[in-house]
C-alpha positions in Angstrom: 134.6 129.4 146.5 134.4 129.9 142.5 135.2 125.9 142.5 132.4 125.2 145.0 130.6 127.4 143.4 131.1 126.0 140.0 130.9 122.4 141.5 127.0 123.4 142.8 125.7 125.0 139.8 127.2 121.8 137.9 124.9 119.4 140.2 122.3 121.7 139.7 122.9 121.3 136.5 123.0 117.6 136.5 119.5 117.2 138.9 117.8 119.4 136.5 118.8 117.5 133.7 117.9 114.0 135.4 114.5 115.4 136.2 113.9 116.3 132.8 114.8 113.2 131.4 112.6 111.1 133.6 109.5 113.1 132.5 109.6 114.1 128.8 112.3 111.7 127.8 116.2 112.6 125.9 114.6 114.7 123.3 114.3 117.7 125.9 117.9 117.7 126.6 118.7 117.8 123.4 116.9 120.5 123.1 117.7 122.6 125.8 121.8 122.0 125.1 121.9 122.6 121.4 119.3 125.1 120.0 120.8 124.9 116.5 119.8 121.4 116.3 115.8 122.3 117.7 115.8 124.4 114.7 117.1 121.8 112.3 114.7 119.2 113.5 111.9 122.0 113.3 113.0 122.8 109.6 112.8 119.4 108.6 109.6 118.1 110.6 108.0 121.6 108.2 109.6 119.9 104.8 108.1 116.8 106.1 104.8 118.0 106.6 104.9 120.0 103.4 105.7 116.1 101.7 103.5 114.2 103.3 100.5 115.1 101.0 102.4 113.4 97.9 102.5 110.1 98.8 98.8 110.3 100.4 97.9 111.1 96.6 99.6 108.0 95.4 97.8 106.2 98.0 94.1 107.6 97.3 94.2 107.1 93.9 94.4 103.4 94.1 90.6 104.1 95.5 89.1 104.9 91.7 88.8 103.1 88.9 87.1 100.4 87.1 88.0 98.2 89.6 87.2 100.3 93.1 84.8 98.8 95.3 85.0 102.2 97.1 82.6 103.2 93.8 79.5 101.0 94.2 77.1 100.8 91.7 74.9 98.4 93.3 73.4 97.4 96.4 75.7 94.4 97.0 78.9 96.5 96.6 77.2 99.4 98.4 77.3 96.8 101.4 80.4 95.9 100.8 81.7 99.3 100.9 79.3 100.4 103.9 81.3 97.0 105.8 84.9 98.7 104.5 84.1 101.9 105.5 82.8 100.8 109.3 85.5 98.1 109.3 87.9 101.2 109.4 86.2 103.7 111.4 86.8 100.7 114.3 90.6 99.8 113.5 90.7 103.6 114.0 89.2 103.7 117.1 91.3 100.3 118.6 94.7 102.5 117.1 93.6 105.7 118.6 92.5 103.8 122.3 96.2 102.5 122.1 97.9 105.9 121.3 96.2 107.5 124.1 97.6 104.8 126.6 100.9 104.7 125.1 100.8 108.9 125.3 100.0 108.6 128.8 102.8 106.4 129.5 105.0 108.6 128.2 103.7 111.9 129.9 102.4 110.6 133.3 104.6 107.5 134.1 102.7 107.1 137.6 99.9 107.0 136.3 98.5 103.6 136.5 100.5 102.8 139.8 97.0 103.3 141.9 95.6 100.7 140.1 95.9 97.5 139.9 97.8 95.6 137.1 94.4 93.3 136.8 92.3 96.2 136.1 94.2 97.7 133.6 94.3 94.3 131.8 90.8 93.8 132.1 89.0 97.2 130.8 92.0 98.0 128.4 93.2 94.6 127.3 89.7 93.1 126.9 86.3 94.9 127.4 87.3 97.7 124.7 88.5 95.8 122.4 85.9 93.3 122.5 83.5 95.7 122.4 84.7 96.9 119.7 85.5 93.7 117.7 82.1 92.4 118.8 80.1 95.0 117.1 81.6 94.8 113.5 81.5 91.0 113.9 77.9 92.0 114.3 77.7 94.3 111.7 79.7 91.9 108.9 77.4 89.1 109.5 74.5 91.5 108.8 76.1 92.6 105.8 77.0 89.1 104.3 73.4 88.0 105.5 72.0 90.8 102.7 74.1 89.8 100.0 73.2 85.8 99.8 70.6 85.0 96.7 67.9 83.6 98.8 65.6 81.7 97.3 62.1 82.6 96.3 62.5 86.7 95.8 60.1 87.5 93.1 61.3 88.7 89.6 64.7 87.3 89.4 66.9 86.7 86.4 68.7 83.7 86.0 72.2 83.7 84.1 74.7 81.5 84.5 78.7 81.9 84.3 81.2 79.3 82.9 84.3 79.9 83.5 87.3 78.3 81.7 91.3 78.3 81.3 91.5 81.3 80.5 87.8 83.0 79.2 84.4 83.5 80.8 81.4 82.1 78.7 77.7 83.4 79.4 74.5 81.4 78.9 71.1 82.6 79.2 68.5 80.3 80.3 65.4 82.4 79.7 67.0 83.3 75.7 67.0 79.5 74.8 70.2 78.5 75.9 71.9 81.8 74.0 75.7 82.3 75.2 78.2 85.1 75.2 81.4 85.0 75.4 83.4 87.8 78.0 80.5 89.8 78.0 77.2 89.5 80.4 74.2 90.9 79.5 71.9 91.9 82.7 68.9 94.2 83.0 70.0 97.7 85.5 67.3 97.9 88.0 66.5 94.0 88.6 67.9 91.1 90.6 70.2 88.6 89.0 71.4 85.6 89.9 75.0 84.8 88.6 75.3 80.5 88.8 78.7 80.2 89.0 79.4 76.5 87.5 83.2 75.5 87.9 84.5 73.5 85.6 88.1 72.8 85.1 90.3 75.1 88.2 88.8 77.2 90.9 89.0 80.8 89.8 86.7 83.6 90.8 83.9 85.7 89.5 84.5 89.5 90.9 82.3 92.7 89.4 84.1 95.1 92.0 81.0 97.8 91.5 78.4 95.5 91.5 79.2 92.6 94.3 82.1 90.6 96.1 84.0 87.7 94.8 82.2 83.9 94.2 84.7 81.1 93.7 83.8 78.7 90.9 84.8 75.4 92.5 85.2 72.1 89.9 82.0 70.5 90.0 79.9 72.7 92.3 77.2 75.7 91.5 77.8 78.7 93.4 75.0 81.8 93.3 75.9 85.1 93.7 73.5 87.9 93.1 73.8 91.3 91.2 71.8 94.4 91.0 72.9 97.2 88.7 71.3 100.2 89.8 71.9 102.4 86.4 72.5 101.5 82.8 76.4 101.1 81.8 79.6 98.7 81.4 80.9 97.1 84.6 84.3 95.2 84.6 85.1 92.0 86.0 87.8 89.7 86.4 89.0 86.4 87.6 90.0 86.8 91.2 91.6 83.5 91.9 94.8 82.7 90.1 94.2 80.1 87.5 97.6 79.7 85.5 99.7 81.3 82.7 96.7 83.9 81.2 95.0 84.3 84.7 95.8 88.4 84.1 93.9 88.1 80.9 91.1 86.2 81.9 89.1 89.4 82.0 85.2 89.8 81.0 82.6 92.7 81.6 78.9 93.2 82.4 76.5 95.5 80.3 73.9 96.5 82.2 70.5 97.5 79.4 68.0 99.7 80.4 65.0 97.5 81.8 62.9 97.8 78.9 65.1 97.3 76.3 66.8 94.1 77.7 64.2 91.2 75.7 65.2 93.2 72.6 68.7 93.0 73.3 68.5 89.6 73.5 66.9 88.7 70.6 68.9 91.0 68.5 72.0 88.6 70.4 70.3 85.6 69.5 69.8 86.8 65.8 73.7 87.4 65.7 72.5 91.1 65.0 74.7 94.0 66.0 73.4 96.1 68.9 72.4 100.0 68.4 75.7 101.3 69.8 78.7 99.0 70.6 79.8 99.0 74.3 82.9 100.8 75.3 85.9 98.8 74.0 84.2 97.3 71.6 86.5 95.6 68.8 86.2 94.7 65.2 85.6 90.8 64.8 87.2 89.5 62.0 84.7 89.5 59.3 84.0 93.2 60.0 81.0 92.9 62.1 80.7 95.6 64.8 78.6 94.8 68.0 78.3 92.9 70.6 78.6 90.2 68.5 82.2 90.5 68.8 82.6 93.2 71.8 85.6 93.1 74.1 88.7 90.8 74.3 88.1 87.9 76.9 91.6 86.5 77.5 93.3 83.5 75.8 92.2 80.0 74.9 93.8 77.1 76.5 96.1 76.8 74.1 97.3 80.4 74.8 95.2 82.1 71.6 93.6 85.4 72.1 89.9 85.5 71.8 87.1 88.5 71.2 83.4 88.3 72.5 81.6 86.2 70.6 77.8 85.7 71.1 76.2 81.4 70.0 72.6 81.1 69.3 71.2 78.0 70.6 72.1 76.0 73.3 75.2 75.8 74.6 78.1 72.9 74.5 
């Protein structure tokens, strides 16, 4: 009787086990038959919550910076930023949809067997996620629709930026010609339109805060346009690589306060240092201070490091 016994409680045993295992899966066996182990995996799903913060940090703090387009200062990056932020808000929602199926799966395995296999494919596989996908392909052409320089808008500025293996030179149409070197003078508060003339490789004009990226293509004239909505020093680099200094090829825009931009330029055209120096400004090598001679702009072609410089006249 104790065998029989023994031999029933064992099949209990085993049917209970079986039914577990088709509904929640191997985990709850292990559970149920070794308690010491729940309470390891317990003890270390806590360490790993208590963990998970540090990496998270490392993670958000490539969102800062100089170079954060998470930190618009403009309404172009502002629209860029709006897109990112919306663009991920729906990848969310697609990889939350697909967690709640794939949790359902798990937890009610019969589930889906009153409906058909069609119908699943149909409103899971393709209405959600089109609808989804459809309305931020709806949303990013809207956005790239406000950032192009159409032509015509009243009261904008024309620059234009030359880029070259491996430095960034500046002309001002409206200042005779006048051109800077790594450093772009722009008004805050007031539309500007960035030519971007190519010249001898593609690279790519990018001011993270203030817009998105323009190539400079050999031979063409792109436009891009900028609007810096407060006074201050905006960096830029070349976003395309474009050979041995590419890393280098760095430049900044200095945004002037409305009213003080004509002066500005003429004191630039008059090879006259400015009031106050931007930040990083270095000392050129006659001892001038200014934006005269204002930030390093990368290397000449034949691998020579260059400081801002600022020609009157009309450029080569």
């Amino acid at each position: 009787m104790q065998g029989v016994a023994g031999h029933r409680h064992g099949g209990g045993n085993i049917l209970l086990r079986q039914v577990l295992d088709d509904r929640v899966g191997l985990g709850a066996l292990r559970h149920a038959a070794a308690p010491s182990a729940s309470r390891q995996k317990s003890a270390a799903a806590g360490g790993f919550r208590r963990t998970l913060p540090l990496p998270l940090l490392a993670v958000l703090g490539g969102c800062g910076g100089p170079f954060s387009t998470l930190d618009p200062a403009g309404p172009a990056a502002a629209s860029v930023a709006r897109l990112w932020w919306v663009m991920l808000g729906g990848s969310a929602l697609l990889f939350l949809l697909v967690m709640v199926l794939l949790l359902l799966a798990f937890l009610r395995p019969g589930i889906a067997s009153g409906t058909g296999e069609r119908l699943w494919l149909f409103w899971g596989g393709l209405v959600m996620p089109g609808l989804v996908l459809a309305a931020l392909l709806v949303f990013a052409l809207a956005s790239g629709e406000r950032l192009l320089a159409h032509p015509g808008t009243p009261g904008i500025l024309r620059v234009e930026a030359r880029p070259q293996q491996w430095i960034w030179r500046f002309t001002y149409p409206e200042a005779e010609g006048m051109e800077t070197t790594g450093l772009l003078h722009i008004p805050a508060g007031r539309p500007v339109d960035v030519h971007v003339i190519g010249g001898d490789v593609i690279h790519s004009f990018w001011v993270p805060r203030l817009g998105g990226k323009l190539d400079a293509i050999p031979g063409h004239t792109n436009i891009l346009r900028l609007k810096a909505a407060e006074p201050g020093l905006y960096d830029g680099l070349c976003a395309e690589f474009c050979g041995t200094f590419h890393a280098e090829m760095r430049f900044a825009v200095q945004a002037h306060p409305a009213e003080e931009y004509e002066a500005v330029l003429a004191r630039l055209a008059s090879r006259l240092p400015l009031p106050a120096a931007p930040r990083g400004a270095q000392e050129r090598d006659d001892g001038e201070r200014g934006a005269v001679g204002s930030v390093p702009v990368g290397r000449s072609p034949e691998g020579r490091r260059l400081d801002g410089q600022t020609q009157g006249g009309h450029a080569p």
